[in-house]
RODO-141792 format. One line per field, with one value per residue (C-alpha): residue number from 1; x, y, z. Coordinates in steps of 0.5 Angstrom, whole numbers. Layout:
N
kollum = c(NUM ...)
east = c(X ...)
north = c(Y ...)
up = c(Z ...)
***
This chain:
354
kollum = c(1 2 3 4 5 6 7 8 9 10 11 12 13 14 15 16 17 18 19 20 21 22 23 24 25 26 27 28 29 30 31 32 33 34 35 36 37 38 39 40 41 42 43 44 45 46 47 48 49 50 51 52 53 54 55 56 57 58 59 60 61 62 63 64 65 66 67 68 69 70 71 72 73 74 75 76 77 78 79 80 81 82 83 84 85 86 87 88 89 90 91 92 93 94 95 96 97 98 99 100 101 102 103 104 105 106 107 108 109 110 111 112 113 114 115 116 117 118 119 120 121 122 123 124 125 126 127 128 129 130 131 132 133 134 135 136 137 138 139 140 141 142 143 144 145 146 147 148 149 150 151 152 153 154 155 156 157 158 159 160 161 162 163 164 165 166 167 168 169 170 171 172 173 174 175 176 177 178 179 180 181 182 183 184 185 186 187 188 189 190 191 192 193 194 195 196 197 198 199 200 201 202 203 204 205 206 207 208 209 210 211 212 213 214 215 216 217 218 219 220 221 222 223 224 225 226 227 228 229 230 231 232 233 234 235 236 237 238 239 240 241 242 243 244 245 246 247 248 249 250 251 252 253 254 255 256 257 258 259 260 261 262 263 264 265 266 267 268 269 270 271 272 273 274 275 276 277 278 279 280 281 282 283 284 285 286 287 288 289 290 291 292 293 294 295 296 297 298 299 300 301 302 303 304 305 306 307 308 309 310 311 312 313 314 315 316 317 318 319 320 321 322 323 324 325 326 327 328 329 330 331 332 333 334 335 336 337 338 339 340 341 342 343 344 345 346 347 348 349 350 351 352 353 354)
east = c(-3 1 5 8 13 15 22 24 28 32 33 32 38 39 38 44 41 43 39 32 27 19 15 19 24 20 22 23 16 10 5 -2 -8 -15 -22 -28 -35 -37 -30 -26 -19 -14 -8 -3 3 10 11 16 13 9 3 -4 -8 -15 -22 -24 -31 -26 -31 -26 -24 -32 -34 -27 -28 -21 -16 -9 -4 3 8 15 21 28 35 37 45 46 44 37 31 25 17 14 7 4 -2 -5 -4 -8 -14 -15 -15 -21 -25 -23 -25 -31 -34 -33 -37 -30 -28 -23 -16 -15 -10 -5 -6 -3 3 5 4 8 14 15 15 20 25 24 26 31 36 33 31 37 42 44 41 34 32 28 23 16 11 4 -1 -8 -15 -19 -25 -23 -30 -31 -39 -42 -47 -47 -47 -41 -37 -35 -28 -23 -15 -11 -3 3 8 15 20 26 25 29 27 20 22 30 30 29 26 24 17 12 7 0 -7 -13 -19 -25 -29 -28 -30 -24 -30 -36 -39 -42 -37 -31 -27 -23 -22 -16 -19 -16 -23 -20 -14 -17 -22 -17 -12 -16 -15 -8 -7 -11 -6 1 0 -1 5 3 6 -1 -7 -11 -18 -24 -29 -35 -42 -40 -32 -30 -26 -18 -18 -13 -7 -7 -4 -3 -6 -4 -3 -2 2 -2 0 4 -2 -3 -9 -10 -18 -21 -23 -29 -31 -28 -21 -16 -13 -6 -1 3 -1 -3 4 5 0 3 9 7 3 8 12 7 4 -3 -6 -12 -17 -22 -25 -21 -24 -18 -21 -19 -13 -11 -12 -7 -2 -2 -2 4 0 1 8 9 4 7 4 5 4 8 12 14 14 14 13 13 8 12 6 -1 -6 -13 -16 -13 -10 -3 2 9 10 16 19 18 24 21 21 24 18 18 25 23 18 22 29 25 21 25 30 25 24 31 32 36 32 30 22 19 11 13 11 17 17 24 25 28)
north = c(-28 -35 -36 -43 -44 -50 -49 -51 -57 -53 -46 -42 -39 -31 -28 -22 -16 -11 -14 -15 -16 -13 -19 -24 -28 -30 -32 -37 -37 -35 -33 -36 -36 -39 -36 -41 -39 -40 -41 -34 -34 -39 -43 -38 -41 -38 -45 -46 -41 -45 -48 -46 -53 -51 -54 -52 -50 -43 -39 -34 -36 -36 -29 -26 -24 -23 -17 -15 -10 -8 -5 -5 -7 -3 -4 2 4 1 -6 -6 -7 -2 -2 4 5 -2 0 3 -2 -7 -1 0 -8 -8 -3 -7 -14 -10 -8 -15 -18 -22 -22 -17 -19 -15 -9 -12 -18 -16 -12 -18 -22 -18 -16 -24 -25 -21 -23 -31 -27 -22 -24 -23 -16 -12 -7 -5 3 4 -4 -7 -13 -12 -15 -18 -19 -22 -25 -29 -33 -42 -45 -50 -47 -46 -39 -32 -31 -30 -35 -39 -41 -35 -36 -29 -30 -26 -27 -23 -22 -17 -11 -6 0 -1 4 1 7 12 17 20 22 18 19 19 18 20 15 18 12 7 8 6 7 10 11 7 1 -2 3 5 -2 -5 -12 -15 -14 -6 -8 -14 -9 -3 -7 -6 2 0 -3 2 7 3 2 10 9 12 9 9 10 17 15 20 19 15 18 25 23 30 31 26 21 16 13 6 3 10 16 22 30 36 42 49 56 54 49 42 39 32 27 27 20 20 12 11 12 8 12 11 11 15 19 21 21 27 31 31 33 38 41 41 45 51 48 49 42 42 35 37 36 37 38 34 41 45 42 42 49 50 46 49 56 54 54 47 46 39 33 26 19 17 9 4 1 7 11 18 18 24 25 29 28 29 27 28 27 29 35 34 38 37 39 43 40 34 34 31 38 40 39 32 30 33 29 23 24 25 20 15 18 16 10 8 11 16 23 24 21 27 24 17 13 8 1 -2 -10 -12)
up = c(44 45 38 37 32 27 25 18 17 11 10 3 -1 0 -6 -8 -5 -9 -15 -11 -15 -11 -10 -12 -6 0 6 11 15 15 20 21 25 24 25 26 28 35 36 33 32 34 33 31 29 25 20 14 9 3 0 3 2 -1 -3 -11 -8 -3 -2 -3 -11 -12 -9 -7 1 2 5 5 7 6 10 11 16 16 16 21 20 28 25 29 25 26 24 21 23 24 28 22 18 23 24 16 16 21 18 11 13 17 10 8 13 16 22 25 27 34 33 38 36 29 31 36 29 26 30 32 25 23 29 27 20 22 18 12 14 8 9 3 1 -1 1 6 8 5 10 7 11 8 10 7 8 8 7 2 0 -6 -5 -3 4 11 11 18 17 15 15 17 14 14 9 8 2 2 -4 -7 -9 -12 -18 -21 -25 -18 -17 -23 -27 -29 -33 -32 -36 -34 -34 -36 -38 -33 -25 -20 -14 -12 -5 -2 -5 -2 -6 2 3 2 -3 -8 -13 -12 -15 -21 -23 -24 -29 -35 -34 -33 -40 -43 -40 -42 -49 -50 -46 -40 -33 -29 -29 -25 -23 -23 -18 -20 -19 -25 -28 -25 -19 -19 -13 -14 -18 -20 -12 -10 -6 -10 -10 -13 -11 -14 -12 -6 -2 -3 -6 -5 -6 1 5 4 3 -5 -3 1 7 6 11 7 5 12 14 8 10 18 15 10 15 21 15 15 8 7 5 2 3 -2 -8 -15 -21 -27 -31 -26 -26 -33 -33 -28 -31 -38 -33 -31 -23 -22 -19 -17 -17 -14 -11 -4 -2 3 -4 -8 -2 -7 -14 -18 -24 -30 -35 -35 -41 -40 -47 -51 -47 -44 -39 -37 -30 -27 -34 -32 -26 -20 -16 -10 -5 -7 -6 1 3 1 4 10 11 9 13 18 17 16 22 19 22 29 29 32 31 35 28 28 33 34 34 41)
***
């Protein structure tokens, strides 16, 4: 894919890096490339990050036909800058804008896209610990329609900002409600997906947990209100009896890439890990019997968030006295040691960026 570049006339301001806000600060550039019908992708260009000329007619602010990922780029201690799995983003993508009935962008295409992208922004890439460039990747479609149907015209964009840590508090336990009223996702919807509707529409469960003073939100599975599936814009699991216990991919929840990652970990170091359906009754029963050990989120923006309460109801259970247990500080020294190139990766799941 030919990539041509628009340089901008005046550079932005860095913000301090050690005070990096998530989401808040984007950089230099963006990447673009238009989708036409008849005519498929074209154009692709890095042009100073800006304003997106739209019709009030969008089809997209209309019927919400729109994708996104997330990844990351890391700062290594030699200076070089590294990807994490971007393959997995690209392919989750295709299988997000296929149930959308948007075009798919080309797995090379999109890993080409974003290591130009963050070479053009290198110097944005921090260093300083626990910091790295957020990468947003998102799709929509362009037409100025009114009706439901396929659009013709899409845009694919790829947007950057340097981030922090996602929690400034650390890594410590969160608390967790479990929504037994509203549905996150049900088979058959887009609940894999990763698109914004996803997102808007568990915002309610979301506020509803805050003002009980909760910190996100466990969804159930749509179809009975019995089984654990998701934590707000995390995958989620729990450790009971020594083995791992986590929702399976079964069309409403999103294949995470960290998700995925943990899994290889933790089975690489012998644990069993149980992609299976999970009753919350059952698992409150184990933590009020003390058999529930340790429960932590997994996604590409926390990387690991440890749970330290759960309140399903009116019934609630502390887990490991709601200190962040010594597995999951595992799994996250390791990973991250992966990303930051700080641990040997054995799996082959970072990219370095000549």
């Amino acid at each position: 894919m030919e990539i041509k570049f628009e340089k901008r006339e005046q550079l932005k301001e860095k913000p301090d890096q050690k005070n990096l806000a998530f989401g808040k600060y984007m950089t230099d550039y963006m990447f673009v490339c238009d989708w036409h019908e008849g005519q498929g992708w074209h154009d692709a260009r890095i042009v100073p990050e800006g304003p997106i000329p739209m019709e009030p007619s969008c089809m997209t602010l209309h019927y919400a036909q729109e994708t996104f990922e997330g990844l990351k780029a890391y700062r290594r201690d030699d200076g070089k800058i590294q990807l994490f799995r971007p393959e997995m983003n690209a392919k989750r993508m295709q299988n997000s804008n296929a149930r959308l009935c948007m075009p798919e962008f080309p797995v090379e295409d999109f890993v080409q896209a974003v290591r130009e992208l963050v070479k053009v922004e290198q110097d944005w890439v921090p260093s300083e610990p626990n910091t790295s460039l957020y990468i947003r990747p998102f799709c929509f479609a362009t037409e100025a329609s009114l009706g439901v149907h396929q659009a013709v015209a899409y845009k694919f964009i790829i947007i950057c900002c340097p981030v922090g840590a996602y929690y400034a508090t650390g890594l410590n336990p969160v608390k967790i409600m479990v929504e037994d009223e509203l549905v996150r996702a049900v088979r058959g919807g887009t609940g894999f997906t990763k698109c914004g509707g996803n997102y808007a529409a568990s915002i309610l469960g979301q506020v509803k947990a805050e003002k009980l003073g909760y910190d996100q939100v466990l969804w159930l599975d749509g179809e009975t209100r019995t089984y654990v599936e998701e934590v707000g814009s995390m995958n989620i699991m729990f450790k009971i009896d020594g083995e791992i216990y986590t929702a399976p991919i079964e069309g409403t929840v999103l294949p995470g890439v960290t998700r995925d990652s943990m899994i290889t970990l933790l089975r690489d170091w012998g644990y069993k890990v149980n992609e299976t359906h999970l009753a919350v009754t059952d698992l409150m029963k184990a933590g009020h019997d003390g058999r529930l050990e340790e429960v932590f989120g997994t996604g590409t923006a926390a990387v690991i968030s440890p749970v330290g309460e759960l309140r399903y109801k009116d019934d609630v259970v502390a887990i490991n006295d709601e200190k962040t247990g010594e597995l999951t500080q595992k799994l996250y020294d390791t990973l991250t040691g992966i990303q930051w190139g700080k641990l040997e990766d054995k799996f082959g799941w970072t990219q370095v960026i000549d």
